[in-house]
C-alpha positions as CSV (number, residue, x, y, z in Angstrom):
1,X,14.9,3.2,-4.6
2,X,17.3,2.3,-2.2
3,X,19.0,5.9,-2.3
4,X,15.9,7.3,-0.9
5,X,16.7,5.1,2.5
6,X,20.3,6.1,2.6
7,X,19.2,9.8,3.0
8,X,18.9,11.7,5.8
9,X,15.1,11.7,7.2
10,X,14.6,15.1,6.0
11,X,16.2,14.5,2.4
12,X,13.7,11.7,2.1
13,X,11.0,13.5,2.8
14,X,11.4,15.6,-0.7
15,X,11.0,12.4,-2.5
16,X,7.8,11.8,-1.6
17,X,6.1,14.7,-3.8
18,X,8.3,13.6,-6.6
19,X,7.1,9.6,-6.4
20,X,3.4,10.5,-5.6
21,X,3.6,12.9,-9.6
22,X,5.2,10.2,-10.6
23,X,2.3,7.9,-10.2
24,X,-0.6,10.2,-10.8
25,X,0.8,11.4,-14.5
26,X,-0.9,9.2,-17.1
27,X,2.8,10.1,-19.3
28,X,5.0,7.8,-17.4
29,X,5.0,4.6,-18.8
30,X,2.5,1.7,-16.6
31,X,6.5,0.1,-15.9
32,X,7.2,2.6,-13.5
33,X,3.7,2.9,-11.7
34,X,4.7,-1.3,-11.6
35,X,8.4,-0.4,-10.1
36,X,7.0,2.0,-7.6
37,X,4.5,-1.0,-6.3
38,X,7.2,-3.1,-6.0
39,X,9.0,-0.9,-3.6
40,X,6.4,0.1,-1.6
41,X,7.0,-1.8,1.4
42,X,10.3,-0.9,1.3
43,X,9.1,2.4,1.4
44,X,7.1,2.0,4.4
45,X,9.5,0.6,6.2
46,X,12.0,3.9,6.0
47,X,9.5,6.3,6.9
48,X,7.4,6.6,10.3
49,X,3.8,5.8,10.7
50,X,2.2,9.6,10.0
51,X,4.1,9.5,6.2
52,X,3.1,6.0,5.3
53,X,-0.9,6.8,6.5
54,X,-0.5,9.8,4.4
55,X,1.3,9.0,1.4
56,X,2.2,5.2,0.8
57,X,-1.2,3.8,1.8
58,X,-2.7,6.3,-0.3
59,X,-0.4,5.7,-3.0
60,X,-0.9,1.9,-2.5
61,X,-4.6,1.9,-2.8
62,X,-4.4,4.5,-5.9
63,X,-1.9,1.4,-7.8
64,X,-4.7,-1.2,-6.6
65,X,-7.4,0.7,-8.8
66,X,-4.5,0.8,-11.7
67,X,-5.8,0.0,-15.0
68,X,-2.8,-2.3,-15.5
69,X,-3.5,-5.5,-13.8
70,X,-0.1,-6.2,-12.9
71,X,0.4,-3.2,-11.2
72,X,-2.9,-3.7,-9.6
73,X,-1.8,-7.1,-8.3
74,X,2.0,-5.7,-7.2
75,X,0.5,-2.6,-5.7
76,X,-1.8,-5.3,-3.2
77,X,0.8,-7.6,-2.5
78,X,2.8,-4.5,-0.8
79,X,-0.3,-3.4,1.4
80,X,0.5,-5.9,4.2
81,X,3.8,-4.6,4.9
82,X,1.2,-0.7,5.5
83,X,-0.4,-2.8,8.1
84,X,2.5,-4.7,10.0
85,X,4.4,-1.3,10.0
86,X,1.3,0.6,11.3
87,X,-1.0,-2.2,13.4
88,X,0.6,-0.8,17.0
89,X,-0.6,3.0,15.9
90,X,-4.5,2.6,16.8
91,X,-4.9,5.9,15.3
92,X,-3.5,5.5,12.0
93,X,-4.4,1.7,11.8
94,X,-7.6,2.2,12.1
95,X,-7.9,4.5,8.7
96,X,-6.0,2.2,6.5
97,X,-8.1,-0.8,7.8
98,X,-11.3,1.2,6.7
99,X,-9.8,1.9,3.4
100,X,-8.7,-1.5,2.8
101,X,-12.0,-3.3,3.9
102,X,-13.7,-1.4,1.4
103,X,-12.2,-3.2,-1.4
104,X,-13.7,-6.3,-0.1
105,X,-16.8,-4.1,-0.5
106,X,-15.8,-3.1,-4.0
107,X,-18.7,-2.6,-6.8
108,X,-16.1,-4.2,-9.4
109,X,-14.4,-7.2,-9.3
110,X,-10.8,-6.1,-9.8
111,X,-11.3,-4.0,-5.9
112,X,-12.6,-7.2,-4.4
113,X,-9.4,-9.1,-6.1
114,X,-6.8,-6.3,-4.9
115,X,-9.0,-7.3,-1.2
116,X,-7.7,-10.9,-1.5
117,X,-4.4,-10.1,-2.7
118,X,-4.0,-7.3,0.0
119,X,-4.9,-10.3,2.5
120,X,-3.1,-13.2,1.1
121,X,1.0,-12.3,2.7
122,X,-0.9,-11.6,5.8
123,X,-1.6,-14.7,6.5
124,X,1.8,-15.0,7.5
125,X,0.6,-13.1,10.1
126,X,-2.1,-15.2,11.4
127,X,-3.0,-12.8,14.8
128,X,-3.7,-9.9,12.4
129,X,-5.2,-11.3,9.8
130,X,-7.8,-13.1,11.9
131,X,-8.4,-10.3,14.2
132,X,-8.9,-7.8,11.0
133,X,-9.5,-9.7,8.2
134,X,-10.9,-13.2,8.3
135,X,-14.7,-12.1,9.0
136,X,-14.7,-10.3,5.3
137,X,-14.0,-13.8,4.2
138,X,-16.9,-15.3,5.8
């Protein structure tokens, strides 16, 4: 994954078709969907604000609704690094927090889990989680 950031903007930007078949084709192995989690805040930390809102967070809340668990869980854990990178952009913030607020709202169990693990690194980040997040709790 790391090659991706040593490319040029542009060169990255080809990537992102390639990951995103990647994680929607049932013939790759539930592994990889679980690598790809992993790097996803490492992914939205090399690419600006419009890219992350329209592929990472998407791809993010796709691997939360994984049937693999752990790739559900790793996929959740990455979301808060979505938010930190795109809180400042009103615009784009306020999509991703309507997408991830509806997990807390989720008819199955495993979307309101993916909530809580989308919320637990955030509390590292105790002004956005409170202002954001801490009334679903309630």
């Amino acid at each position: 994954h790391e090659f991706i950031g040593a490319l040029h903007e542009t060169d990255r930007k080809q990537f992102l078709n390639v990951i995103e078949n990647i994680i929607k084709d049932s013939g790759y192995s539930w592994r990889v969907r679980n690598i790809i989690a992993q790097n996803l805040s490492y992914y939205a930390n090399i690419y600006p604000d419009t890219i992350v809102k329209n592929f990472i967070a998407p791809w993010a809340f796709y691997l939360a609704k994984d049937p693999v668990s752990e790739v559900r869980k790793e996929a959740s854990l990455q979301v808060y690094s979505i938010v930190v990178k795109t809180v400042e952009n009103s615009a784009i913030f306020e999509q991703i927090l309507a997408k991830i607020l509806a997990f807390s709202k989720g008819k199955v169990y495993r979307e309101r889990q993916a909530f809580a693990y989308m919320c637990g690194p955030l509390f590292a980040y105790p002004h956005i989680f409170q202002e954001y997040f801490l009334e679903s709790f309630l």
